[in-house]
C-alpha positions as a Markdown table, in Angstrom:
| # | Residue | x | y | z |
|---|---|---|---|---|
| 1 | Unk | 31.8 | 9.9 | -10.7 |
| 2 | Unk | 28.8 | 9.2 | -8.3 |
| 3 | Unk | 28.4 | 12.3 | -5.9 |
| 4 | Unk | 26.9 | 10.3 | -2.6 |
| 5 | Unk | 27.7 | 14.4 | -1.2 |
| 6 | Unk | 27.7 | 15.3 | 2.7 |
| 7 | Unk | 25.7 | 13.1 | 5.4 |
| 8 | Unk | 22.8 | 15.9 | 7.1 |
| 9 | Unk | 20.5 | 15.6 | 9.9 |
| 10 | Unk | 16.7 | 14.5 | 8.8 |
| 11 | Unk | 15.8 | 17.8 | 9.3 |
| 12 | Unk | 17.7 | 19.0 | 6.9 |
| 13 | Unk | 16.4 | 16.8 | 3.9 |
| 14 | Unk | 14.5 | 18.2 | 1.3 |
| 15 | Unk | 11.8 | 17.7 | -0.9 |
| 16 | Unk | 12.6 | 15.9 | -4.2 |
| 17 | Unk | 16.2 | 14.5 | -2.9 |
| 18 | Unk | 16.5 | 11.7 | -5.0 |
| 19 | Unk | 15.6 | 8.2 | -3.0 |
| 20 | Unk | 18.1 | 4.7 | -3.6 |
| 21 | Unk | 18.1 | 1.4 | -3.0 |
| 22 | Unk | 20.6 | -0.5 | -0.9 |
| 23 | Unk | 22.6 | -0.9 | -4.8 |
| 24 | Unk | 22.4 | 2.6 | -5.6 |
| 25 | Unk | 19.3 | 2.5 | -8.2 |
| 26 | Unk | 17.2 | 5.3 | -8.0 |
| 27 | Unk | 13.6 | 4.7 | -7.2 |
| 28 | Unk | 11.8 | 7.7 | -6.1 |
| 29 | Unk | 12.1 | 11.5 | -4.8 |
| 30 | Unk | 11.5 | 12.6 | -1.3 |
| 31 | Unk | 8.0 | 13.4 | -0.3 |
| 32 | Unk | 7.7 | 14.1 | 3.8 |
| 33 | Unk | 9.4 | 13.3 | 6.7 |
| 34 | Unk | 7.7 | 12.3 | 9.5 |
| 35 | Unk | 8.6 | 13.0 | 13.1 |
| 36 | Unk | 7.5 | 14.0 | 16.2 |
| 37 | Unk | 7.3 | 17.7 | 16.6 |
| 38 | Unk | 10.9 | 17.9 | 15.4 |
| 39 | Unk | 12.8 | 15.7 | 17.8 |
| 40 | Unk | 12.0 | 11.6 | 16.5 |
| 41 | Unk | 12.3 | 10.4 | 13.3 |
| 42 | Unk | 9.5 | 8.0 | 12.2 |
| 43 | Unk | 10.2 | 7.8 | 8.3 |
| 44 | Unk | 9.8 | 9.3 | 5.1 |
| 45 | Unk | 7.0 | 9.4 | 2.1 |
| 46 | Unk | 8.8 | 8.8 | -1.3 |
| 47 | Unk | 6.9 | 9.7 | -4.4 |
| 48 | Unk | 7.6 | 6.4 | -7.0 |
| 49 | Unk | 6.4 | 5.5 | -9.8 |
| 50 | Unk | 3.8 | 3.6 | -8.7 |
| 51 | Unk | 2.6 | 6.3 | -5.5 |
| 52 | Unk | 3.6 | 7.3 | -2.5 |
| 53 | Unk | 5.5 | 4.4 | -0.5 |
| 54 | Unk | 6.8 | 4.9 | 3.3 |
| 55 | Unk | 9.9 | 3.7 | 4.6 |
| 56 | Unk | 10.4 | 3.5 | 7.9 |
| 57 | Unk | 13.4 | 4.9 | 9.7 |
| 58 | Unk | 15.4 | 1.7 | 10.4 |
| 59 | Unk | 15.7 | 1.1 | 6.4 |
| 60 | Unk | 17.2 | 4.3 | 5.8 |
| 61 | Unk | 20.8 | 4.1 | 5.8 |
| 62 | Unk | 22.2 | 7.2 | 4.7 |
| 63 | Unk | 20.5 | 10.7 | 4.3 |
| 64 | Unk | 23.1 | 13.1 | 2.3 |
| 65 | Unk | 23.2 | 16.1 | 0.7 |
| 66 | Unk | 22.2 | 14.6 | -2.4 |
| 67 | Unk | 20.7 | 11.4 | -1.8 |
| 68 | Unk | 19.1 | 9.4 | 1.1 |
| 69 | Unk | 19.9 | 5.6 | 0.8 |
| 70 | Unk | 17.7 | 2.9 | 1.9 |
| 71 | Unk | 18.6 | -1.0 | 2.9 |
| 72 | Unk | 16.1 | -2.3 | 0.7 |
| 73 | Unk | 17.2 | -4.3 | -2.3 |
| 74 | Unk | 15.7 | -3.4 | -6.3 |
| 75 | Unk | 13.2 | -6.7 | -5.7 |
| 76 | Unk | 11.8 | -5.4 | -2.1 |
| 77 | Unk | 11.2 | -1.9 | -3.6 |
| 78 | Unk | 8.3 | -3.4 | -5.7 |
| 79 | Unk | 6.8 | -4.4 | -2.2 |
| 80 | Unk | 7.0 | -1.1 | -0.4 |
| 81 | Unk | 3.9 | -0.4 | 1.3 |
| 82 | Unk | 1.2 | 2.8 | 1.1 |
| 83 | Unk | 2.6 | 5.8 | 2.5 |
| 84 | Unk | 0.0 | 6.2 | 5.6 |
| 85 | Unk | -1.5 | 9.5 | 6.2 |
| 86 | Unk | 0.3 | 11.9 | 9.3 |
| 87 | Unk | -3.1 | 10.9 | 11.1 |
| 88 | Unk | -2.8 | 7.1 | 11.1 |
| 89 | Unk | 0.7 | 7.7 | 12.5 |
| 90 | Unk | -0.3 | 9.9 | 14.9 |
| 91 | Unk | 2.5 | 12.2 | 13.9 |
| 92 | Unk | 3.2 | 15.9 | 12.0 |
| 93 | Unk | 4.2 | 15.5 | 8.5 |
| 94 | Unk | 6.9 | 17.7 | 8.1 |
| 95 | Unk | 10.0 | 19.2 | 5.5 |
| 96 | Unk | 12.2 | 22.0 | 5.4 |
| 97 | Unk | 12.9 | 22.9 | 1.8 |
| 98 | Unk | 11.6 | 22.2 | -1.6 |
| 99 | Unk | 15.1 | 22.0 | -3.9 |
| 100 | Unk | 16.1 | 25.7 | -4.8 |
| 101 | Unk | 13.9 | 27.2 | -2.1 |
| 102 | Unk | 16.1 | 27.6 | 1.4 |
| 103 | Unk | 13.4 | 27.9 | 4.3 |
């Protein structure tokens, strides 16, 4: 049985939450989200196996509990850009927990 567990707020992802594609394959861990001072969503940093990739908020589709799922497909994965740095986005890289550790 696939846990897909309760949908959450970005602000209350945390680090390491497992990162899937649009079929469910798992691809990544979370990183950083990045916002604006708390209130605006921009994206998230996913650590993969090939680096740190962004994904921009209008590809995620659900943020749980236990995972956060993205609309990409396995294919469009591969072509995931470089995570940019908080500076180039003009925003405050930002997370609330690591796993195990409440804030």
């Amino acid at each position: 049985m696939n846990d897909e567990g309760r949908p959450v707020a970005y602000t209350a992802l945390v680090k390491g939450t497992p990162v899937v594609s649009g079929s469910g394959s798992r691809f990544g861990t979370l990183e950083r989200v990045l916002d604006d001072h708390g209130d605006i969503l921009h994206g998230i940093t996913v650590s993969t196996a090939a680096g740190l990739r962004f994904i921009a908020r209008d590809n995620i589709d659900r943020m749980t509990t236990t995972q956060i799922r993205c609309s990409f497909t396995d294919e469009q994965i591969k072509e995931l850009p470089p995570a940019p740095s908080a500076l180039q986005l003009r925003t405050r890289p930002w997370f609330t927990r690591s796993r195990g550790k409440a804030r």
